[in-house]
N, C-alpha and C positions, 0 to 999 in steps of 0.2 A: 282050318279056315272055312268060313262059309262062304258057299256057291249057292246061286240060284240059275239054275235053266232057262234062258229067254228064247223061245221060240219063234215066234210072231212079229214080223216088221213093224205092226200096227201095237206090239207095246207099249205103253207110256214111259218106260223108261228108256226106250230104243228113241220114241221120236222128241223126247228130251234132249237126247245126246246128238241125235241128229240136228237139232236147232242150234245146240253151241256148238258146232264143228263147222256149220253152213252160215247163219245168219250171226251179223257184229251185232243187230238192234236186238234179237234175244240174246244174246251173251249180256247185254248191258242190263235187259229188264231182269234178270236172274242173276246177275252178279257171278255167275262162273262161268269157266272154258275149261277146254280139254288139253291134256300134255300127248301125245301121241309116240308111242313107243317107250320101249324100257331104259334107254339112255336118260330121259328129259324126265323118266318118273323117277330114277334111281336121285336124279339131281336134284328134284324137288323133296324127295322125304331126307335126304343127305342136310337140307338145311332145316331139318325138323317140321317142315311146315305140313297140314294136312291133308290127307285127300277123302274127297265126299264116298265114291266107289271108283270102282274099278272093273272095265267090260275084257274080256278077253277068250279064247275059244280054246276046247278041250287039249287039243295037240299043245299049244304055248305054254299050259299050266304048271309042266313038270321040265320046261328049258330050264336051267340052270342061272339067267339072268331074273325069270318069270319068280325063280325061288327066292335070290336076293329081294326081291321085292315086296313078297311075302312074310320075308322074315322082320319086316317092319311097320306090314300093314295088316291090320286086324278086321277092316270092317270084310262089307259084301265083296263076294267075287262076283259080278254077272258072267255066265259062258254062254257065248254066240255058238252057232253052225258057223262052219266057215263061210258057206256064201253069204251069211248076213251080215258077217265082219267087214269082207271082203266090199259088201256094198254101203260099208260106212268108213273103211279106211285112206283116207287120202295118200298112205305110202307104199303100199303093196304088197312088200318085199320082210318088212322088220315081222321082230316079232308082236302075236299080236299082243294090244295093250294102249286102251283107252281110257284115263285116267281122268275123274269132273273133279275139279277144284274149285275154290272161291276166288273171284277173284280180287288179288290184295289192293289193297288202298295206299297209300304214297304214307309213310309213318313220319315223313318231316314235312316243314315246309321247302320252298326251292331258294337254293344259297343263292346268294348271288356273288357270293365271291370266292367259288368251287368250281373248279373246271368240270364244266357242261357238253354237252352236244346237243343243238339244234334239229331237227329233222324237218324242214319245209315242205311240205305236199310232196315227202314223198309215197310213193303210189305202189311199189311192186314188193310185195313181200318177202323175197330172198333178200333185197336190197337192205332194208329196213333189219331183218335179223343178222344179215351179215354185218352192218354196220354196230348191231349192239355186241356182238360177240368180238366187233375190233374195238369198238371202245372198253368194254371189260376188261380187256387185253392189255391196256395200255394205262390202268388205272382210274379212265372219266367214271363217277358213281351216280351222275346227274345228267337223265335223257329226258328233253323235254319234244316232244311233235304235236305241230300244228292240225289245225280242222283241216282236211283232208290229206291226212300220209295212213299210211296203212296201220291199223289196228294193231300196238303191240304184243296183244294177249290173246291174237288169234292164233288159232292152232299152225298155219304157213308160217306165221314170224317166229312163234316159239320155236317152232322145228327146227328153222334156220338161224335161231339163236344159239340152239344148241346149250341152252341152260343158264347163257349169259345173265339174260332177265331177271333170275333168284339173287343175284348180287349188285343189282342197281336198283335207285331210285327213280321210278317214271311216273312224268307228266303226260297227259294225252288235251286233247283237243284247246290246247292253250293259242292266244291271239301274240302273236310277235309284238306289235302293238302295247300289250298292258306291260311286255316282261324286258327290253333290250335296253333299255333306257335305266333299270335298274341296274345293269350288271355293272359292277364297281372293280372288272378288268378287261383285256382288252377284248376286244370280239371282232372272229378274223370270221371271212364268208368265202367261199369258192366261187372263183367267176374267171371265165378266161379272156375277160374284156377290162380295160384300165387297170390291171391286178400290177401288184408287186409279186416277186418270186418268191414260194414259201422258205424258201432257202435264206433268204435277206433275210429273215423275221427272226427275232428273240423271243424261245417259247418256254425259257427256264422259268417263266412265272407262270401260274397259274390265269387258265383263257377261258375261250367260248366259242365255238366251233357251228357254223350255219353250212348247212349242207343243203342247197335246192333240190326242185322237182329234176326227175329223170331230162326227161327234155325240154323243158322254159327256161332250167338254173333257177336260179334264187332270183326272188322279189324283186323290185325297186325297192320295196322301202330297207328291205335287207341290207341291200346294196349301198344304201342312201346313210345307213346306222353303223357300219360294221368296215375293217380294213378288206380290201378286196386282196386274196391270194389267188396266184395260180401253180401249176407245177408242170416246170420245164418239158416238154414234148419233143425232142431234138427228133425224132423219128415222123414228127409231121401230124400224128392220128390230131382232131378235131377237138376231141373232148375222151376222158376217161370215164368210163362205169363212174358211176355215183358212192357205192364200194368200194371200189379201187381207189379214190380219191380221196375219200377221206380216213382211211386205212391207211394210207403213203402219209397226211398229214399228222394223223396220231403218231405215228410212232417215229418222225421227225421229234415232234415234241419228246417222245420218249428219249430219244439219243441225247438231243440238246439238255435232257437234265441228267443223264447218266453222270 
């Protein structure tokens, strides 16, 4: 396999990578992001798809996961020193392995009669990968998130996807507005104000799931377009994680069609 030596923080390939691991407006003018460790690169070559390089540092080279990875990627290796890995890795701990890829474009357009998931401004990026790795889970192939929810091809969401992402269809910076009014089934939204119980609800057909911001909830107009669910709280708490909540209502629907 080829290696190259990168010494120098001030490389151009270092501050390349540095740009899509930090900044969402250069991931977009360059069309790639980074996978960040050897789980999420195992999963990305697993679905055949490419990777541009690959940065990682002498000790990692000969792990035994670092090999599985090699034995299906041919191009560059770049090898960091540990302290320059170290000051470009957001995990700490994993092994190293910082993968550029392109990034992919939506290969359909969006059904509107496929069970979807919404994502409203949401803002925190565990939230946002944890919610795609529960809808993978559950079967939704259709995630669509509005101008302002978190980036889902940033390296935090990917991490927290956990690989989900290589098996769904995303839309990003979409207006609620151009697309609800399309959808040709029902479309439930999380609210714990005038809601019916998500328990009441028949979810053997195929839906559309709006999941709001962390703490506003979902829109008016959301609110205004969509049945309002909530889910029962006998223990009192306020509101649940934005993940936990809509995690509980997927795989409702999943039982309801077992």
């Amino acid at each position: 396999m080829p290696t190259i030596f990168l010494e120098s923080r001030d490389n151009p390939k270092l501050k390349h990578l540095r740009g899509l691991i930090e900044q969402n407006t250069y991931r977009k003018k360059q069309g790639q992001t980074v996978l960040e460790g050897t789980h999420l690169t195992l999963a990305w070559l697993e679905k055949n798809r490419q990777i541009k390089s690959i940065f990682t540092t002498e000790h990692a080279l000969s792990h035994p996961d670092f090999e599985k990875i090699t034995d299906q990627y041919t191009g560059i290796i770049f090898v960091l020193s540990e302290s320059l890995y170290k000051d470009l890795s957001t995990l700490g701990t994993s092994i190293a392995c910082l993968a550029v890829i392109d990034l992919p474009n939506s290969r359909q357009a969006l059904n509107f009669t496929e069970d979807t998931l919404i994502l409203e401004n949401i803002q925190d990026p565990g939230n946002v990968g944890t919610l795609l790795r529960s809808a993978a889970a559950a079967g939704i192939e259709q995630i669509v998130c509005t101008k302002g929810s978190a980036s889902l091809w940033s390296p935090r969401v990917l991490r927290a996807g956990m690989g989900a992402h290589f098996s769904l269809y995303t839309y990003e910076n979409i207006e609620l507005e151009d697309i609800l009014k399309e959808f040709k089934i029902p479309v439930y939204v999380t609210s714990s104000h005038e809601s019916e119980s998500l328990y009441s609800k028949s979810l053997r057909k195929q839906c559309v799931w709006i999941l709001g911001n962390e703490g506003q909830g979902a829109s008016d107009y959301a609110l205004a377009h969509a049945e309002a669910v909530s889910i029962p709280q006998p223990g009192g708490q306020e509101s649940l994680n934005v993940a936990i909540a809509g995690s509980v209502c997927f795989f409702e629907m999943v039982r309801q069609r077992l």
